[in-house]
C-alpha positions as CSV (number, residue, x, y, z in Angstrom):
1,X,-28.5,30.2,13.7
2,X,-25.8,31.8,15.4
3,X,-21.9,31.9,14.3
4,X,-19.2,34.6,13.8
5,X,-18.0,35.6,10.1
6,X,-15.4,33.5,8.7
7,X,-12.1,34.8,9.2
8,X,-11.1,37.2,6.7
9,X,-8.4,36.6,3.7
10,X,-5.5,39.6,4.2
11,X,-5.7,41.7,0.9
12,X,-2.7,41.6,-1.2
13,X,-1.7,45.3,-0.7
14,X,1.9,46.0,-1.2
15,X,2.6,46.1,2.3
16,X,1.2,43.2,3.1
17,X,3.2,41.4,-0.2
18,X,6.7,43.2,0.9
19,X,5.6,42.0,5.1
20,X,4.9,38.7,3.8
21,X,8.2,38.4,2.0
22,X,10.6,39.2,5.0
23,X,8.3,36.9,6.9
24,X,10.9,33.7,8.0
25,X,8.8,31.4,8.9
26,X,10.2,27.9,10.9
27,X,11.7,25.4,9.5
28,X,10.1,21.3,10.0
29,X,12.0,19.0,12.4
30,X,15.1,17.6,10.7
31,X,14.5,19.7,7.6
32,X,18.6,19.1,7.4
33,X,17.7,15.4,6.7
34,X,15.4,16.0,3.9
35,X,18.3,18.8,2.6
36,X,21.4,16.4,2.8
37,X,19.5,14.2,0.9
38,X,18.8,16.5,-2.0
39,X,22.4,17.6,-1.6
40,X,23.5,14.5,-2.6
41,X,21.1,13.3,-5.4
42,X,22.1,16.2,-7.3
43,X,26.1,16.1,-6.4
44,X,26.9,12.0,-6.7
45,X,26.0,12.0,-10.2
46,X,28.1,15.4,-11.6
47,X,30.6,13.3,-9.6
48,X,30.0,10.0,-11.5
49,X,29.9,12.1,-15.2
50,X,33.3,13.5,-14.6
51,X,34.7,10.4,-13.3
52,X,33.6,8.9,-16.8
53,X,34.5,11.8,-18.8
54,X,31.2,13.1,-20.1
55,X,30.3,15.8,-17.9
56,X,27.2,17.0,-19.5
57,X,25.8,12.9,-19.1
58,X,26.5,13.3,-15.4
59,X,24.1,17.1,-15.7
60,X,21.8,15.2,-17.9
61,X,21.3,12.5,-14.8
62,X,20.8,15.5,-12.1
63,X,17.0,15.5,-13.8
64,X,16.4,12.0,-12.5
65,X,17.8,13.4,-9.1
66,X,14.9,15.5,-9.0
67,X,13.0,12.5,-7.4
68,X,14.3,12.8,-4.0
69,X,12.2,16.0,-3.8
70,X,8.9,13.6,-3.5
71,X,6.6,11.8,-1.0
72,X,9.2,12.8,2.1
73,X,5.9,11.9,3.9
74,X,4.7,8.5,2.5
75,X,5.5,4.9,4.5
76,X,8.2,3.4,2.8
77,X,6.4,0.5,0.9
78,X,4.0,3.4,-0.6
79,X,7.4,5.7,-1.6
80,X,9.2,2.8,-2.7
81,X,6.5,2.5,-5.6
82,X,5.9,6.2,-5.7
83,X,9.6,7.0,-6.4
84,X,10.0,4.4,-8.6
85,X,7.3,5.5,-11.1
86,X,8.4,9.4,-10.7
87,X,11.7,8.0,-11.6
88,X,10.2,6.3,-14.8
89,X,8.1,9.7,-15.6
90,X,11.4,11.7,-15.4
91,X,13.1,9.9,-17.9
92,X,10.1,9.2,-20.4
93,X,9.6,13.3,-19.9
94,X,13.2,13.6,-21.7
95,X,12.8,11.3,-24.4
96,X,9.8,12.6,-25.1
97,X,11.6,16.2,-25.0
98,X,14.3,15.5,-27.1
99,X,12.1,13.1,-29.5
100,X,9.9,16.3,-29.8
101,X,12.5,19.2,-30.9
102,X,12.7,17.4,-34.3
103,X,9.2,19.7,-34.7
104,X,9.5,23.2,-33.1
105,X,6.0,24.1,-33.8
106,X,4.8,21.6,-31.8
107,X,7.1,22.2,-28.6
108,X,4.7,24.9,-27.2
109,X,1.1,23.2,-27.4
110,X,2.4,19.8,-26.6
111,X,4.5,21.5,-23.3
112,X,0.6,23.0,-22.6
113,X,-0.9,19.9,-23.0
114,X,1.8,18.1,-20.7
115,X,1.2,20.6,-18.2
116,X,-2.3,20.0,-18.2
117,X,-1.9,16.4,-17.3
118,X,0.6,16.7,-15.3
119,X,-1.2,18.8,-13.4
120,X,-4.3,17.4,-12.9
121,X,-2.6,13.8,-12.1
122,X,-0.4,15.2,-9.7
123,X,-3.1,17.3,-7.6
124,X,-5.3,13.9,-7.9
125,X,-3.1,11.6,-6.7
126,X,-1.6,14.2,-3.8
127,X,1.7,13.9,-5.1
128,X,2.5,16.6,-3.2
129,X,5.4,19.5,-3.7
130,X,7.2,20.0,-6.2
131,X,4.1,18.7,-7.9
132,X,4.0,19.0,-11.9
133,X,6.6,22.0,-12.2
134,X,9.3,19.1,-12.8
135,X,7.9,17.0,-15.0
136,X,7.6,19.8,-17.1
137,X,10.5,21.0,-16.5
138,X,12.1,17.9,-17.5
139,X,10.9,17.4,-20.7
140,X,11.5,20.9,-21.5
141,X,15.5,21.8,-19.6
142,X,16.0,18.3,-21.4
143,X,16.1,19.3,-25.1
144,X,18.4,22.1,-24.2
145,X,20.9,20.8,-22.4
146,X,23.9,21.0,-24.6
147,X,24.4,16.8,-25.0
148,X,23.8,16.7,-28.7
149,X,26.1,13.3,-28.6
150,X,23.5,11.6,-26.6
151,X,20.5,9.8,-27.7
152,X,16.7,10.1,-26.5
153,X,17.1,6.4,-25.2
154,X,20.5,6.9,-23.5
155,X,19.5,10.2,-21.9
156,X,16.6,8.6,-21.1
157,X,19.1,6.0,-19.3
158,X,20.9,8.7,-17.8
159,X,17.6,10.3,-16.0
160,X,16.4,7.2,-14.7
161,X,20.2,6.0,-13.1
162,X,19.6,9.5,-11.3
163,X,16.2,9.0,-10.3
164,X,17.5,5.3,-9.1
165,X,20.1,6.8,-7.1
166,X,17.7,9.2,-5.6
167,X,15.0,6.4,-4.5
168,X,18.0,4.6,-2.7
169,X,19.2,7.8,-1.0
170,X,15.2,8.4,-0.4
171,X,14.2,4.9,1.2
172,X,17.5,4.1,3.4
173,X,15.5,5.9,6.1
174,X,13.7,2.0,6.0
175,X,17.1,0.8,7.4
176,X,17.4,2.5,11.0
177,X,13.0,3.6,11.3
178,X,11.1,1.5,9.1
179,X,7.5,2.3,10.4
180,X,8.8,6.2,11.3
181,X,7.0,7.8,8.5
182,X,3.5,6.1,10.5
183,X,4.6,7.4,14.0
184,X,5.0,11.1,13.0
185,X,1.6,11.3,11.4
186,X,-0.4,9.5,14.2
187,X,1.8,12.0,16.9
188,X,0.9,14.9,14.5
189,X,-2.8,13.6,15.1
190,X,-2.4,13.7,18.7
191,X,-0.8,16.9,18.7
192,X,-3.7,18.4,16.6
193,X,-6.5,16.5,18.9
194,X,-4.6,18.1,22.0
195,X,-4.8,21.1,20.6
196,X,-8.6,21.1,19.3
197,X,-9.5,19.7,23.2
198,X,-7.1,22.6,25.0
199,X,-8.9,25.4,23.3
200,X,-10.6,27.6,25.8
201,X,-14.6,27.7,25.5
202,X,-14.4,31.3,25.2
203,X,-12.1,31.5,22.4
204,X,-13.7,33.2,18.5
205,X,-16.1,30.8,16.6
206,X,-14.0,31.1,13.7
207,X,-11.1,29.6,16.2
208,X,-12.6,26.6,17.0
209,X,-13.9,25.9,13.7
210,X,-10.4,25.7,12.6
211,X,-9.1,23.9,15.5
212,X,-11.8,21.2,15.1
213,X,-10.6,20.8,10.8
214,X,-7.3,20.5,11.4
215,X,-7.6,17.7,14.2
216,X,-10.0,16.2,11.4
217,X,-7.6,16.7,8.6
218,X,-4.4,15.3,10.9
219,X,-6.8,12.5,11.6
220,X,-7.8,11.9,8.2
221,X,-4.4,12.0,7.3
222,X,-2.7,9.2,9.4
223,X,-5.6,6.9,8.5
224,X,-4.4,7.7,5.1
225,X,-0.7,7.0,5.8
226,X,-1.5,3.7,7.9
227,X,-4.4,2.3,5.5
228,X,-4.5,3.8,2.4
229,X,-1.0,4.2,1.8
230,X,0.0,0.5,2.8
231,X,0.1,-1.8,-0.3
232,X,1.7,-4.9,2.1
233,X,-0.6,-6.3,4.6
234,X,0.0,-5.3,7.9
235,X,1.3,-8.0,10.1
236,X,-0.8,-9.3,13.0
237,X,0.5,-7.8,16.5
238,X,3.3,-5.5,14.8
239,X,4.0,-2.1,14.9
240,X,1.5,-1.0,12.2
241,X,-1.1,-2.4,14.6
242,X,0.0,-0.9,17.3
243,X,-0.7,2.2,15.4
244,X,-3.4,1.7,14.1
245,X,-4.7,0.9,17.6
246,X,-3.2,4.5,19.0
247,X,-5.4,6.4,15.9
248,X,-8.2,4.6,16.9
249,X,-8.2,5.7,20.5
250,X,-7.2,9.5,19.3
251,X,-10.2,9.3,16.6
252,X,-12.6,8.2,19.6
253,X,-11.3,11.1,21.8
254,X,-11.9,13.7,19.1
255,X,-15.6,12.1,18.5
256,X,-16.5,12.5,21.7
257,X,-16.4,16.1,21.8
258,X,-18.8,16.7,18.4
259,X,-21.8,16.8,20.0
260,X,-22.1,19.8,22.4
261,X,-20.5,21.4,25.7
262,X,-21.1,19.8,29.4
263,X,-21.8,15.8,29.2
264,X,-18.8,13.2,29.1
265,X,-15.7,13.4,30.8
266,X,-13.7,16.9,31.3
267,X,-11.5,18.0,28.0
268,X,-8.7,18.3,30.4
269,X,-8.8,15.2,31.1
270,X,-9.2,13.6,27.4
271,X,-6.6,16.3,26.4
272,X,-4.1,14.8,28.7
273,X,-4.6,11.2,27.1
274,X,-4.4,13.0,23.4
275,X,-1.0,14.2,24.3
276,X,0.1,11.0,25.9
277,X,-0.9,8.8,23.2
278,X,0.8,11.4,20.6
279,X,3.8,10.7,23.2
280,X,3.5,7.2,22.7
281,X,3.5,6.7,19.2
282,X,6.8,9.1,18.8
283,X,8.8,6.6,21.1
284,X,9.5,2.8,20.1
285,X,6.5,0.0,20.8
286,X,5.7,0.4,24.4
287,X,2.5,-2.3,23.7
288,X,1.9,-4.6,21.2
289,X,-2.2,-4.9,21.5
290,X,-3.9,-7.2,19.1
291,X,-4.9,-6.3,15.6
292,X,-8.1,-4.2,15.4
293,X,-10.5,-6.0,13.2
294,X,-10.7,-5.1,9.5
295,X,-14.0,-3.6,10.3
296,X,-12.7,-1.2,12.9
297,X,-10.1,0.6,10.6
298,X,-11.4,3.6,8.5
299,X,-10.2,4.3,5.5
300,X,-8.1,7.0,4.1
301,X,-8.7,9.5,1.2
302,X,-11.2,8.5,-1.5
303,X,-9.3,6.3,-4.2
304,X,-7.3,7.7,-6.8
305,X,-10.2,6.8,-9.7
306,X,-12.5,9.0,-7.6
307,X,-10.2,11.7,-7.3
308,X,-8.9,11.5,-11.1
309,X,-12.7,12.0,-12.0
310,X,-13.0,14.6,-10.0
311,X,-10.0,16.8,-11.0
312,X,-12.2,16.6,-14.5
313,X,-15.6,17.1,-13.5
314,X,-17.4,19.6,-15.6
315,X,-17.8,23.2,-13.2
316,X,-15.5,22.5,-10.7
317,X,-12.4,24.4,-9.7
318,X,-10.2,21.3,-9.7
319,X,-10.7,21.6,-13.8
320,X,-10.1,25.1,-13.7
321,X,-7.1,24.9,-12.2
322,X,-6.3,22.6,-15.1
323,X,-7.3,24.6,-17.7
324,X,-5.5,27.9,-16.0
325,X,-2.5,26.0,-16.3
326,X,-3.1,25.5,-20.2
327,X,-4.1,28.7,-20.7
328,X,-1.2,29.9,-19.1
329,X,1.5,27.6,-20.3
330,X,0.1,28.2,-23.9
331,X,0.3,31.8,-23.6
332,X,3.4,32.2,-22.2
333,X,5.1,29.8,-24.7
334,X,3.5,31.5,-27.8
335,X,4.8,35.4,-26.7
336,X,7.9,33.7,-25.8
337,X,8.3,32.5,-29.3
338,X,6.8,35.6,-31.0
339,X,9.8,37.6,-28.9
340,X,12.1,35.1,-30.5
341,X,13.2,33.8,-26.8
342,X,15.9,31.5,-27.0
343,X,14.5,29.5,-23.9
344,X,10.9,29.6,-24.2
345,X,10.6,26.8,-22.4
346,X,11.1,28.8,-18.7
347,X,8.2,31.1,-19.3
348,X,6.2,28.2,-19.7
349,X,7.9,26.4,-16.2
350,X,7.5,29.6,-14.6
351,X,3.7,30.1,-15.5
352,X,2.9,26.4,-14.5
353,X,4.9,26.9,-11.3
354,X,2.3,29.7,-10.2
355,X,-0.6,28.1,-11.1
356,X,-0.6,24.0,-10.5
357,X,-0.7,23.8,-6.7
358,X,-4.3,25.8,-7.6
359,X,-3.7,29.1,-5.3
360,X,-6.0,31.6,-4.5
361,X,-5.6,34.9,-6.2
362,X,-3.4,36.4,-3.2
363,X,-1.1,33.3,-2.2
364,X,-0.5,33.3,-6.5
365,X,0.2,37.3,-6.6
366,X,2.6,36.9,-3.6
367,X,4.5,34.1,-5.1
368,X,4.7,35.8,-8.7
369,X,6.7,38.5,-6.7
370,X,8.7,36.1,-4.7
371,X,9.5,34.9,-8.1
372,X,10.4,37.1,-10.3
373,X,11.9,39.5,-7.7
374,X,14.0,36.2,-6.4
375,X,14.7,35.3,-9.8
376,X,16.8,38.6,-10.4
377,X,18.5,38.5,-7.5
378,X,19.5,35.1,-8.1
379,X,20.6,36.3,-11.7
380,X,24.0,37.7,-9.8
381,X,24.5,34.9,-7.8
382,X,24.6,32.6,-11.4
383,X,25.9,35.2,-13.7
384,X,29.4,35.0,-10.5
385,X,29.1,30.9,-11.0
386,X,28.9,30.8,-14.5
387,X,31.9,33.5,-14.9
388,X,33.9,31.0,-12.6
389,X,32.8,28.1,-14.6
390,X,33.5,25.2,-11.8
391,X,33.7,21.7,-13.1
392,X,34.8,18.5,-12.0
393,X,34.5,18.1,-7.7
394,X,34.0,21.6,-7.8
395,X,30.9,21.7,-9.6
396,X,29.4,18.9,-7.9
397,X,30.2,20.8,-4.8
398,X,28.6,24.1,-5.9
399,X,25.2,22.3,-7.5
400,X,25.0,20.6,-4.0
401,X,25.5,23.6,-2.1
402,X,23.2,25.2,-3.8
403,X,20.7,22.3,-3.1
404,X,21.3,22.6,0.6
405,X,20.5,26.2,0.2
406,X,17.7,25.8,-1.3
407,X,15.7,23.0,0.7
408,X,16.3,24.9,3.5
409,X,15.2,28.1,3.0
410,X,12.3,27.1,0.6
411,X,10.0,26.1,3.6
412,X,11.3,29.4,5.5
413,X,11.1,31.8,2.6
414,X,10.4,31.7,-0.7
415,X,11.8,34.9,-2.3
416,X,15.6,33.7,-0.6
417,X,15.0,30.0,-2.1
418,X,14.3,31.1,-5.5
419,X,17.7,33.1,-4.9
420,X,19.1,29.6,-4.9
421,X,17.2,27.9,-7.7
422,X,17.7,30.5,-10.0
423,X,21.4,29.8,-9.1
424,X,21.5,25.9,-9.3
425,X,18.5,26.4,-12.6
426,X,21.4,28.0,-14.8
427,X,24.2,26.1,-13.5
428,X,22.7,22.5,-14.6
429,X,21.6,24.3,-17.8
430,X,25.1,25.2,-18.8
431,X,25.6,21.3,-18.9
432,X,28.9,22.0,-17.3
433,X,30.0,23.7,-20.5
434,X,31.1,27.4,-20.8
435,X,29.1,30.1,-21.6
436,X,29.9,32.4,-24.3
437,X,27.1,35.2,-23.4
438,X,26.8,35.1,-19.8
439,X,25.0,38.6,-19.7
440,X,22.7,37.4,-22.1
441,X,21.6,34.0,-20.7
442,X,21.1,35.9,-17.4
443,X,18.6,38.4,-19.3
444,X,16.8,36.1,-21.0
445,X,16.2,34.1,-17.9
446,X,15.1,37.2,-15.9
447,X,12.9,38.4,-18.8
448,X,11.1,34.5,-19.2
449,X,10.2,35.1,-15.8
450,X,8.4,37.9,-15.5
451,X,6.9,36.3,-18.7
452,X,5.6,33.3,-17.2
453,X,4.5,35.1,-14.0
454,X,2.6,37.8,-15.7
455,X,0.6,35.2,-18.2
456,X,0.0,33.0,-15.0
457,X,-1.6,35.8,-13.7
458,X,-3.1,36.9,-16.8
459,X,-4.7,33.7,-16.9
460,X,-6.0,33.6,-13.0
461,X,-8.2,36.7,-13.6
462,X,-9.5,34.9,-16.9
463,X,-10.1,31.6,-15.3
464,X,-10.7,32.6,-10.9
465,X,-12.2,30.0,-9.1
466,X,-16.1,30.1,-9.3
467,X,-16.8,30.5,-5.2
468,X,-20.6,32.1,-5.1
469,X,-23.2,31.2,-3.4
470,X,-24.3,28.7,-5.7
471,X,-21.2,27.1,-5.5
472,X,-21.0,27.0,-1.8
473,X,-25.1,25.8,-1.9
474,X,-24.1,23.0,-3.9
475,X,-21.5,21.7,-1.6
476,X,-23.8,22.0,1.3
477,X,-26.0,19.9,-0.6
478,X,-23.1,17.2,-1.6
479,X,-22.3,17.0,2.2
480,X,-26.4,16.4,2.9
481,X,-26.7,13.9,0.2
482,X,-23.2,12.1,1.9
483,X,-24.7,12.5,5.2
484,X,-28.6,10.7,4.2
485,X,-26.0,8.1,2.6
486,X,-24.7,7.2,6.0
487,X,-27.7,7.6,7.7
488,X,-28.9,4.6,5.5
489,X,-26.3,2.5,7.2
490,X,-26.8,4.0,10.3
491,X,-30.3,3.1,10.6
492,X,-29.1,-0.9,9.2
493,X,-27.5,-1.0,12.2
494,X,-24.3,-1.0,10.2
495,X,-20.9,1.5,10.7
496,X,-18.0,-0.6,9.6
497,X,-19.1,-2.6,6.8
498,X,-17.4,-2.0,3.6
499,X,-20.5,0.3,2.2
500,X,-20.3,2.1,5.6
501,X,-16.8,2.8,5.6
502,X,-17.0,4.1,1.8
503,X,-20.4,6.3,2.9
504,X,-18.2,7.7,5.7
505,X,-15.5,8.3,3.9
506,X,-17.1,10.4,1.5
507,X,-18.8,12.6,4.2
508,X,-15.8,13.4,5.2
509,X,-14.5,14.0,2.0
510,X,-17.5,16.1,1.2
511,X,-16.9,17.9,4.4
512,X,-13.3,18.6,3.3
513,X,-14.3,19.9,-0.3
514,X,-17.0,22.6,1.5
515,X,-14.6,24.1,3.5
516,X,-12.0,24.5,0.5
517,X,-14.8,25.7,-1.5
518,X,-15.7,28.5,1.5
519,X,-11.6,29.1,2.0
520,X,-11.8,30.0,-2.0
521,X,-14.5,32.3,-1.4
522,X,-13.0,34.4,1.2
523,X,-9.9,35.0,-0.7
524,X,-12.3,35.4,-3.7
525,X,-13.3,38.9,-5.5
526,X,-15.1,41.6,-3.6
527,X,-18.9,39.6,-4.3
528,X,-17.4,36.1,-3.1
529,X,-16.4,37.6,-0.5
530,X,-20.2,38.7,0.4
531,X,-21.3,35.4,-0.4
532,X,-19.4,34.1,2.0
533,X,-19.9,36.1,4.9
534,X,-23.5,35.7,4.0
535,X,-23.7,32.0,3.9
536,X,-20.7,31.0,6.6
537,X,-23.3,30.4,8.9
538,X,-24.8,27.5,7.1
539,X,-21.8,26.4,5.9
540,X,-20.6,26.0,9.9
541,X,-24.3,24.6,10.2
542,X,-23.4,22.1,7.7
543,X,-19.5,21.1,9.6
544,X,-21.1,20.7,12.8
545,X,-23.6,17.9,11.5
546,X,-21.3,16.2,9.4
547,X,-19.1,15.9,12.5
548,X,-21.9,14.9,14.6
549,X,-22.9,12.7,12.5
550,X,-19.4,11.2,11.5
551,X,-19.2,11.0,15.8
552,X,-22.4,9.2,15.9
553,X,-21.0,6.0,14.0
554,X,-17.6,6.3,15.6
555,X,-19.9,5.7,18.8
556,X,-20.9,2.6,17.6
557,X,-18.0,0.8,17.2
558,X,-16.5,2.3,20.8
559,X,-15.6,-0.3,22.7
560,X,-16.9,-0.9,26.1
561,X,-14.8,0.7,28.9
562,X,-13.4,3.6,26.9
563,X,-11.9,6.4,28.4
564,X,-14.5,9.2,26.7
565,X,-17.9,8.7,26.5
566,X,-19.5,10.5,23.3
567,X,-21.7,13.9,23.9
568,X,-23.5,12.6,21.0
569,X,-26.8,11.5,21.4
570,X,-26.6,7.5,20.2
571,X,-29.3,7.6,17.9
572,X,-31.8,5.1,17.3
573,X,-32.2,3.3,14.7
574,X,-35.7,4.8,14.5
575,X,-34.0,8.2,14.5
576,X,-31.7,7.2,11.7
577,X,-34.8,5.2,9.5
578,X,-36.5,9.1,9.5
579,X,-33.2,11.1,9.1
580,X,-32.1,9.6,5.6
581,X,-35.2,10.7,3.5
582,X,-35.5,14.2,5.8
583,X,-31.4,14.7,5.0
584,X,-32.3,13.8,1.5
585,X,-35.0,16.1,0.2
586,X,-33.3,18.9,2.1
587,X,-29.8,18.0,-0.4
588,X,-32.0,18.2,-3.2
589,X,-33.6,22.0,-2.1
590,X,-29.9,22.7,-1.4
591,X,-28.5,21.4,-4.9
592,X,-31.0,22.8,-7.0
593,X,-31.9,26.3,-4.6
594,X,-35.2,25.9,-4.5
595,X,-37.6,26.3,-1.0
596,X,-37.2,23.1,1.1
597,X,-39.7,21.0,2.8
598,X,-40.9,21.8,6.0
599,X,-39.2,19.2,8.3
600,X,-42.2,16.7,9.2
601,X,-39.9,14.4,12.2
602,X,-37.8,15.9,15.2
603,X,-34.4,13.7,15.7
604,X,-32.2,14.4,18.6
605,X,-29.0,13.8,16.7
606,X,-28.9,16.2,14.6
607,X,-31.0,18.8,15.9
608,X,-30.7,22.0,15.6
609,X,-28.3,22.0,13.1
610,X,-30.7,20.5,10.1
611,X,-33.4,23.0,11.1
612,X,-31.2,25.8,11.2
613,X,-30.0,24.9,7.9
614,X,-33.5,24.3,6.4
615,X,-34.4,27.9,7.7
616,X,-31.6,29.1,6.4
617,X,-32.1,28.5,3.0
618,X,-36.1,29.6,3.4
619,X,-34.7,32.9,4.0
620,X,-32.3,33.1,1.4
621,X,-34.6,32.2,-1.0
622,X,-37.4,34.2,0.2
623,X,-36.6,37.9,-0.7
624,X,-35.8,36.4,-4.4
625,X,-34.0,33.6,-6.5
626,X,-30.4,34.0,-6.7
627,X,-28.9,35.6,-9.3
């Protein structure tokens, strides 16, 4: 068996932490857009309060505006729903904050416990950035707001008008593009395919390995957005189909390349049709073809039930991540409070904001510094805002400035966006009011945040994520057990049935999981990183079956006169009939590390890779049982 190391994770030196934080990095296409938006979620209702004559209910509605920060990315029937119940969250998370500061004692463990589900509900349904930070936040920044004359249920009012205000600002996009959220992920396909089929032959193992997982993952991706994420229907001959139809052709062009170097047509020429069909769905409907079949359109990521159960399942680092953040959030709350804090509550947003996007140890150090170092920088740039104490116009102006600032810079550099944050954090806290202590709000905010950051931290090292060998062995198996699942339908002479489409889908899911849980080990501690290097060869073993295989069914649904021919071998269904118990009994050696079965059938599909991973594991387990 014959593959290079995986690429290794930098070390978070302080050279490398200082380098990484000068790093600018660029900014998305129309990140303006997104910006603007923000901008003006956060300014129209400030406006709208001081129009009325209650400032502090126009701050109080800025918490709903918060929403326009989510699902950028989503169609618009998917956001529409998506906003809407973010909306809903955001207000319930302030009545339930203010509802909850009638008992102090139980602000802390109850803020934990929120934490906890917020996290693990965000990170299972992909909710995507900011993630569970704000709901937190919400709940918490709500109860100390200074708007003693309003009640839970018209607060509650006030957040979701925001959040209302924010979906509208969020979905008039629908107006001008209503299918452009679709086109940009099946172009960012293309682009990726392109990319995977332009790599040069000679290039490093480890380059091609991540060239091939990111064409999957864009792939994977715009199936999501133009299957998964479409609750309406799609309409026979529209624009969705036409789509759908352009992924299709991009997915075939990707299989055809899974199965080895030399047979099909040349990847010049298939690299040339990637980029023209990634052309093609950026511009307006050139063709309308007919609807694909049901049959012929793959799902997207495994449903929300399976990925719920998951985030829980007993071992796993999705449930550590969890229970980090509860650790953490706890911690943090209860030195706040012994330290008598005024505003425990940001240690506890700061530790959950390290720790729910689940980071490895270097990506969490590095942003702890971005933080905290951001933070008191930022300190000046409120303490000179609060001093001048804008209101009216003028405030709305500054809190969307500030937005601008931030949504802009956030994607190109942290450290300078938390500059702004900290800024536009302490100016919506003030509730538009003065503050009598400026010098020591601006403390106590600094000193929260190295708080939070330091317990984060504190709780990583308590809780790291488990990425040994046995960990990486059991994914393997998982992605064996997937792969004898499809063979089963394989060998029925079956690839787009519902079962088939469900088996596939959790290959690739599987597939997706053992990479993570490799990535994890690299930026592990010093003996992950061992493991790892030791067992990245079967863990590329195990990618380049699961593609073959994956490439194998995609050849049989291709449909006659396509323009790429699969290097795959089409199997038989002879082939297939033996592969399912041989893939199966070598999952179970795999799961459980113990020697596996000599391989009693030769099957050109997915040879060599299942006998180099059966000899892999002989000669792991050989010498002596893992520790």
């Amino acid at each position: 068996m014959s593959a290079s190391a995986p690429p290794p994770a930098p070390r978070p030196d302080a050279r490398a932490l200082f380098g990484e934080m000068r790093r600018i990095r660029p900014s998305p296409p129309q990140r303006w857009a997104f910006a603007l938006r923000a901008a003006l979620a956060m300014g129209v209702p400030i406006l709208a309060g001081w129009l009325a004559g209650d400032p502090a209910a126009g701050m109080m509605a800025t918490i709903g505006a918060f929403t326009a920060l989510y699902c950028s990315g989503r169609p618009y029937y998917a956001r529409g729903i998506a906003l809407a119940v973010i909306a809903g969250a955001f207000a319930a998370a302030v009545m339930f904050g203010l509802w909850l500061e009638h008992w102090p004692w139980l602000v802390v463990p109850v803020l934990a416990l929120v934490a906890m589900l917020a996290t693990w509900l965000c990170r299972a349904t992909r909710i995507g950035p900011p993630g569970a930070y704000m709901f937190v936040l919400a709940c918490a920044a709500g109860t100390a707001m200074p708007a003693q004359h309003l009640s839970p249920w018209h607060a509650g009012s006030l957040v979701f008008a925001g959040g209302a205000f924010a979906w509208l600002l969020h979905m008039a996009g629908a107006l001008a593009s209503p299918r452009g959220p679709e086109r940009k992920a099946v172009a960012a396909a293309g682009t990726a395919v392109a990319a995977w089929l332009g790599l040069d032959r000679d290039a490093p193992a480890h380059a091609h390995h991540q060239a091939r997982r990111q064409a999957a993952q864009a792939l994977h991706d715009s199936w999501q957005m133009l299957v998964g994420f479409q609750p309406v229907p799609a309409r026979a001959n529209g624009e969705l189909a036409r789509l759908r139809g352009l992924n299709r052709e991009l997915h075939l062009l990707f299989a055809s390349t899974q199965g080895g170097a030399g047979t099909g047509l040349q990847r010049s020429a298939l690299q040339q049709r990637a980029r023209a069909l990634a052309e093609e769905a950026r511009q307006p409907a050139i063709r309308r073809p007919a609807s694909l079949p049901p049959a012929s359109v793959p799902q997207g990521y495994p449903r929300s039930w399976t990925l719920l159960r998951e985030g829980i399942a007993p071992g796993t680092n999705a449930l550590r991540v969890v229970l980090r953040v509860g650790v953490a959030t706890l911690l943090a709350g209860a030195v706040a409070g012994a330290l008598d804090l005024e505003r425990a509550y940001w240690a506890i947003a700061a530790a959950l904001l390290m720790l729910h996007q689940g980071f490895d140890w270097p990506r969490t150090l590095q942003r702890s510094l971005e933080r905290t170092l951001g933070t008191w920088a930022g300190l000046l740039l409120a303490g000179a805002i609060l001093w001048l104490h804008p209101s009216g116009p003028w405030l709305a102006l500054v809190v969307m400035a500030l937005q601008f600032a931030i949504e802009i810079a956030v994607v190109r550099n942290y450290a300078l966006a938390v500059v702004f944050i900290t800024g536009v954090a302490l100016t919506i806290a003030s509730g538009g009011h003065p503050v009598d202590d400026i010098g020591g709000l601006l403390l106590a905010r600094g000193l929260d945040t190295v708080l939070g950051c330091a317990c984060a931290l504190a709780a990583f090292r308590l809780l790291p994520p488990r990425a040994d060998a046995r960990t990486v062995a059991g994914g393997i198996g998982k992605c064996l057990a997937a792969a004898a699942e499809v063979c089963v339908h394989l060998a029925a002479g079956d690839t787009t049935g519902p079962a088939a489409r469900e088996a596939r889908r959790t290959l690739q899911h599987r597939s997706f999981v053992l990479e993570q849980t490799t990535d994890e080990a690299v930026a592990g501690s010093e003996s992950e990183r061992r493991d790892a290097a030791t067992w990245w060869p079967a863990v590329a073993a195990c990618q380049r079956l699961c593609y073959r295989l994956l490439a194998a069914c995609w050849d049989r649904e291709r449909d006659p006169g396509s323009p790429a021919e699969a290097d795959t071998i089409p199997p038989g269904d002879a082939d297939a009939s033996r592969l399912a118990p041989l893939l199966d009994a070598q999952a179970q050696a795999w799961l459980h590390l113990r020697p596996p079965p000599a391989l009693q059938a030769e099957v050109a599909l997915l040879s060599p890779e299942l006998g180099d991973l059966r000899d892999f594991l002989d000669r792991q387990l050989r010498p002596a049982a893992l520790s």
